[in-house]
C-alpha positions as CSV (number, residue, x, y, z in Angstrom):
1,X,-63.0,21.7,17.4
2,X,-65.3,22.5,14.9
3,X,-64.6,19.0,13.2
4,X,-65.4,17.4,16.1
5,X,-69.1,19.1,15.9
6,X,-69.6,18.1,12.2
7,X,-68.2,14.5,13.4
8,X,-70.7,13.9,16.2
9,X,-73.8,15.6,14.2
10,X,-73.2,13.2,11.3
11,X,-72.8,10.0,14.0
12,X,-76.0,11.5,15.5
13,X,-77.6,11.9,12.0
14,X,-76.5,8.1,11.0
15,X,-78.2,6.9,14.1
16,X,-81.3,8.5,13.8
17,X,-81.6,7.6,9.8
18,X,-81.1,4.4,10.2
19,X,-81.9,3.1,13.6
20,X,-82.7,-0.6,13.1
21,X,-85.9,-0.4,16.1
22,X,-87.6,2.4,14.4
23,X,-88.5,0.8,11.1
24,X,-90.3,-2.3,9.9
25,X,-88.6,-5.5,10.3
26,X,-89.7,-7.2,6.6
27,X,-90.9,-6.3,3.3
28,X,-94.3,-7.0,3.9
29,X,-94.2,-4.5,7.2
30,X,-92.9,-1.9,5.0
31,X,-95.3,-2.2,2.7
32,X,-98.1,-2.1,5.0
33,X,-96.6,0.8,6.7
34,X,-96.3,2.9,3.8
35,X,-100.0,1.8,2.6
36,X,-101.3,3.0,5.4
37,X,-99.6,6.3,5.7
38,X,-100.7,6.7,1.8
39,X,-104.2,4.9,2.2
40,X,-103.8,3.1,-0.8
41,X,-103.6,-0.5,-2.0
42,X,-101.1,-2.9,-1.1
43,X,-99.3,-3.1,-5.3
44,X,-99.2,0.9,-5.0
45,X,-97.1,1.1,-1.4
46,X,-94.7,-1.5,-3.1
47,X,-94.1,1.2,-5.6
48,X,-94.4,4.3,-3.0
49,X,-91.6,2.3,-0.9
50,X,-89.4,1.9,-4.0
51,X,-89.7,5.0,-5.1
52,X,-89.1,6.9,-1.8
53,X,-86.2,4.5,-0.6
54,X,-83.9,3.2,-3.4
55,X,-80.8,5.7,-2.9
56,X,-80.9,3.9,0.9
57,X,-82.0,0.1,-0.4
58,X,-78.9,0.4,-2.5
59,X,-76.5,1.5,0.0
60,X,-77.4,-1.7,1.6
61,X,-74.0,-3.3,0.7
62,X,-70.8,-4.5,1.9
63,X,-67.5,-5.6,0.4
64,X,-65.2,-8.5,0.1
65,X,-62.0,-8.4,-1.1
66,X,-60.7,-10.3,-3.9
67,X,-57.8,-10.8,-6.3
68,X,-58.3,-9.8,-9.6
69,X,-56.3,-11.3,-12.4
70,X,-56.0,-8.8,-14.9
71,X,-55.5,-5.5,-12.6
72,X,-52.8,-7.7,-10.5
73,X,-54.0,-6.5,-6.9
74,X,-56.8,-7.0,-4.4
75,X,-60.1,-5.0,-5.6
76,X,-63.2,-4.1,-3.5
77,X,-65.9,-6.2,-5.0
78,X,-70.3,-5.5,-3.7
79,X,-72.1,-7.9,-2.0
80,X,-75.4,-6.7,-2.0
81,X,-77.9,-7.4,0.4
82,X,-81.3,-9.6,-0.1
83,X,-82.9,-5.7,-0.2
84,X,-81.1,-4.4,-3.1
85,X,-81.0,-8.1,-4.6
86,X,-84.6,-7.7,-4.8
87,X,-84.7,-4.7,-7.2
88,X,-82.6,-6.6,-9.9
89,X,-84.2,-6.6,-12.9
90,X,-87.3,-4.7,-11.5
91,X,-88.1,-1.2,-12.5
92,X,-87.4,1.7,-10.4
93,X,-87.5,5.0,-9.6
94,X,-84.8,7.1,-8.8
95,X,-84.3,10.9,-7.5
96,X,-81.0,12.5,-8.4
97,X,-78.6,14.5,-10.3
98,X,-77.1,13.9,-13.9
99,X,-73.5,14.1,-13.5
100,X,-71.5,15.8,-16.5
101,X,-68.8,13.2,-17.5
102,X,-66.4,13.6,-20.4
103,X,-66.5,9.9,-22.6
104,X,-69.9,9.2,-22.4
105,X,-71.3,9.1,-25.9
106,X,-74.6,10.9,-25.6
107,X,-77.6,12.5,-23.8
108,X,-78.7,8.6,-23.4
109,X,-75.5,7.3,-21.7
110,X,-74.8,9.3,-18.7
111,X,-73.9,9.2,-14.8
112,X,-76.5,9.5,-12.4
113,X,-75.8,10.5,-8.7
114,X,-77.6,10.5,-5.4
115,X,-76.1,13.7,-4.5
116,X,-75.3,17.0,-6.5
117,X,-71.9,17.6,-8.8
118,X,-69.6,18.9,-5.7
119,X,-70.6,15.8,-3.4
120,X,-70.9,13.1,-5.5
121,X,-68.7,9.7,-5.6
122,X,-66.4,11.8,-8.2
123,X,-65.9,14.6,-6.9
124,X,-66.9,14.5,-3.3
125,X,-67.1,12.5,-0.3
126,X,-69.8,9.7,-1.3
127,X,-69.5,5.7,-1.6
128,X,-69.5,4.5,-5.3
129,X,-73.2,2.9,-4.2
130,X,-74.2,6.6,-4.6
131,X,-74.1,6.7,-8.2
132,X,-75.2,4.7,-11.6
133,X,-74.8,4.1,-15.3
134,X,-77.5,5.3,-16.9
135,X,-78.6,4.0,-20.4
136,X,-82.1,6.1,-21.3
137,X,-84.3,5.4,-24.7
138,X,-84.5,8.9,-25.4
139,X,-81.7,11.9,-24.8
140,X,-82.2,13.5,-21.3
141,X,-81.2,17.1,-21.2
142,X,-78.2,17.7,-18.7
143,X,-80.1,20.2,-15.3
144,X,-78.2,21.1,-12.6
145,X,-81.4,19.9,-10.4
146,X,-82.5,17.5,-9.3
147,X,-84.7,14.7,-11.4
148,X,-86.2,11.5,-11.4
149,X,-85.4,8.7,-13.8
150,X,-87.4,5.1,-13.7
151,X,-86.2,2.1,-15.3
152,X,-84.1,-1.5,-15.3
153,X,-82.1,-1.5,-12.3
154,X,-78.9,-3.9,-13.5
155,X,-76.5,-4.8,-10.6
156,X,-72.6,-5.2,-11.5
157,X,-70.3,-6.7,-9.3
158,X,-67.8,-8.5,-11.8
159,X,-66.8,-5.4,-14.7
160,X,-64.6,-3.5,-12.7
161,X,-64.9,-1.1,-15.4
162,X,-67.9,-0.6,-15.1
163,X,-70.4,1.3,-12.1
164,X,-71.6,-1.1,-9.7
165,X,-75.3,-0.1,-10.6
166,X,-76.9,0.6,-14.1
167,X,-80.3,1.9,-14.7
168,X,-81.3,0.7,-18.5
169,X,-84.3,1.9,-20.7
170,X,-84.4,4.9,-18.6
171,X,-86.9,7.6,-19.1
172,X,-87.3,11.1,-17.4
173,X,-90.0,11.1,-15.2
174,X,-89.7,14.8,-14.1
């Protein structure tokens, strides 16, 4: 009984968070929106709405399934939506957790998550369009909090072995 509860909280949760009615229809509604609410110009709410909403923006993706020669079976390969298309190659900011992974080389190549260690696309429940590559300039110390990263945001949907997201020339913003 008590999944049931957590079951119909989360549905309830997903429909609130992302009810379709509730927010702005295009970019330039957003923006306006979130100038307002800031009261600042329109090149700074661009960057306010990036900052605040690119965990969600990315999640903004579906999946097609395709053959792929080499592995020998169908793989799940991202589509991403015009949204998330339009922060390729742009610089953002992102809020989120380093995520300890044995192989990476350094303090400058390292996996970044929307959600702490225990819940993250790894180790927990999440979709692999909770986490990224990261690929900073200069060595970021592992935390166990939470931080913010800007930089390149690089989409991937052809290296299978690689995350669907990368976030180059990173720097640690707090």
């Amino acid at each position: 009984m008590k999944h049931i509860y957590i079951i119909i909280a989360g549905l309830l949760f997903f429909n609130v968070s992302y009810a379709q009615d509730a927010r702005p229809t295009t970019k330039e509604e957003a923006i306006e929106v979130a100038r307002k609410a800031a009261d600042v110009e329109p090149a700074a709410a661009t960057a306010t709405l990036k900052k605040e909403n690119t965990w969600k923006t990315l999640a903004k993706i579906t999946y097609v399934k395709e053959y792929d020669e080499i592995m020998g079976f169908k793989i799940d390969k991202p589509v991403f939506s015009d949204k998330v298309k339009e922060l390729a190659e742009e610089e953002v900011t992102v809020k989120g957790y380093i995520i300890p992974v044995e192989g990476y080389k350094s303090h400058t190549e390292f996996i970044f998550s929307a959600y702490p260690y225990n819940m993250c696309f790894f180790c927990g429940g999440a979709g692999p369009e909770t986490v990224m590559e990261v690929l900073s300039k200069e060595p970021v110390k592992y935390s166990a909090e939470q931080v913010v990263l800007k930089g390149k945001l690089v989409l991937n949907s052809d290296d299978i072995n690689r995350l669907m997201y990368l976030l180059e020339d990173a720097v640690l913003v707090k």
